[in-house]
Structures are given as C-alpha cells and as structure tokens.
N, C-alpha and C positions, 0 to 999 in steps of 0.2 A: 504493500500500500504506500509507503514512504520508502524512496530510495535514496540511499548516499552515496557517493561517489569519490574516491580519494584522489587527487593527482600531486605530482610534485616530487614524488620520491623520486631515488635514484644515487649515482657513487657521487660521494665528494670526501676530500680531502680532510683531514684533522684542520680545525681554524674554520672551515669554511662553513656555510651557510646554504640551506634551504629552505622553501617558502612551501608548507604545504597547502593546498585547499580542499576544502569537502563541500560540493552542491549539493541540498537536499532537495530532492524534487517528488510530488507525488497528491495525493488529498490530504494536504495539510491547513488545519486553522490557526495554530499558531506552536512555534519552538518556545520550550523553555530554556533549559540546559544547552549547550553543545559541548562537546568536547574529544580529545586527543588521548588514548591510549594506546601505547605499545607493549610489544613481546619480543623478546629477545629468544633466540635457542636454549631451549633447556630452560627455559625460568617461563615464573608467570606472566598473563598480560597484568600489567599497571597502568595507573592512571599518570598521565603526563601534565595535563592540564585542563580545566573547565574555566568555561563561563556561558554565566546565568542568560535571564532578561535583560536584569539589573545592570548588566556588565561587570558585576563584580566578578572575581576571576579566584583562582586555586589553582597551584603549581608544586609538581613533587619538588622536592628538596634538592634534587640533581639535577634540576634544569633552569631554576630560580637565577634570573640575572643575564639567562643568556635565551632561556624561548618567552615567546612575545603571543599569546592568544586573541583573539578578534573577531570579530561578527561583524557582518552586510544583511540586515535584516531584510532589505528593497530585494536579495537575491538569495537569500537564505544557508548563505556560507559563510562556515569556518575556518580562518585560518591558523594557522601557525607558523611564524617566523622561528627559525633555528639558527642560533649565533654562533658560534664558536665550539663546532662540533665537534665531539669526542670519537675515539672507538667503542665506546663504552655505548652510547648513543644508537648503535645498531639495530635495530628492530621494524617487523613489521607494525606500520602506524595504522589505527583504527580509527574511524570516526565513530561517532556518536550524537544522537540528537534522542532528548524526551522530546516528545510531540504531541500533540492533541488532531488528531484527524476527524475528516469528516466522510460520512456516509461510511459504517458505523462515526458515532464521534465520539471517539476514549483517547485516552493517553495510554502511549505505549512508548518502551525504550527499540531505536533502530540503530544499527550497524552498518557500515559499510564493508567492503571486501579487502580491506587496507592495502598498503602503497610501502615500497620495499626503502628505508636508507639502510646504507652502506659507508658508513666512515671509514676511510682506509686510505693509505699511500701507495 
C-alpha cells in the first residue's frame, strides 16, 4: 500500500560522504516518523536516525556530529547526509516511515528494500 524507495548508496572512501534518499509513495494521509536504519554483517539492524512531524530528530551515538536527517514533506522524502564516513559505517540502509493510509485508513510501520554503502579504500 505504501512504498519506499532507497537510492544513494554505493562505495566511497573513509572521509567521504553520501546523501541518501527515500521517496514514499502510495495511499498515504499523512507520515509521522521517518527514518534511517542499518545492518551490518553478522550484527543486528539498528537505528541510525529518526525524525518526527515535529522535526525533532534522534541519532545513534556513532553517527552524532557527522549524519544530518531531513524531511521534504511537499514530496515525502527522507534524507540523510553522511559526513565523514567510516568502515565501521558499512551497512545495508533501511528506510522507514509510520504512516496513516487511506482506503483502509490505519497506521502502519513500512520498509523499504534498503540501498548498499560500502566504506573502503
């Protein structure tokens, strides 16, 4: 009923920088939440970053200072700015959006099919 979309991923270098985004598209009435989690090999998905309506925002403790979250409410994407990327930083990225859909109209949590970085030299 709601779909997300990831793009943006791909290799970059330690230091460098990527801009991920997530378009949700679908019978939506309105996003609450969005947000950013990744998985690494061997470990579990976590949460990287959220924000609300509000634009308040929450960021794990490993990426504070260096990723950047944001909302285009006019087109219903997410992004994330990545600063000064690690190898540590590796993982498939996940989008996420609460939602409130119409025809049924509920709130439900949606996924996207996440988007590959690769920090490496």
């Amino acid at each position: 009923q709601v779909r997300l979309v990831e793009s943006g991923g791909g290799l970059v270098q330690p230091g460098g920088s990527l801009r991920l985004s997530c378009a949700a598209s679908g019978s939506i009435f309105r996003i609450d939440a969005m947000g950013w989690y990744r998985q690494a090999p061997g470990k579990e998905r976590e949460l990287v970053a959220i924000i609300n309506s509000g634009d308040s925002t929450n960021y794990a403790d490993s990426v504070k200072g260096r990723f950047t979250i944001s909302r285009d409410y006019a087109t219903n994407t997410v992004y994330l700015q990545m600063n000064s990327l690690k190898p540590e930083d590796t993982a498939v990225y996940y989008c996420n959006a609460d939602a409130w859909t119409l025809g049924p109209y509920r709130k439900a949590s949606f996924w996207g099919q996440g988007t590959q970085v690769t920090v490496s030299s």
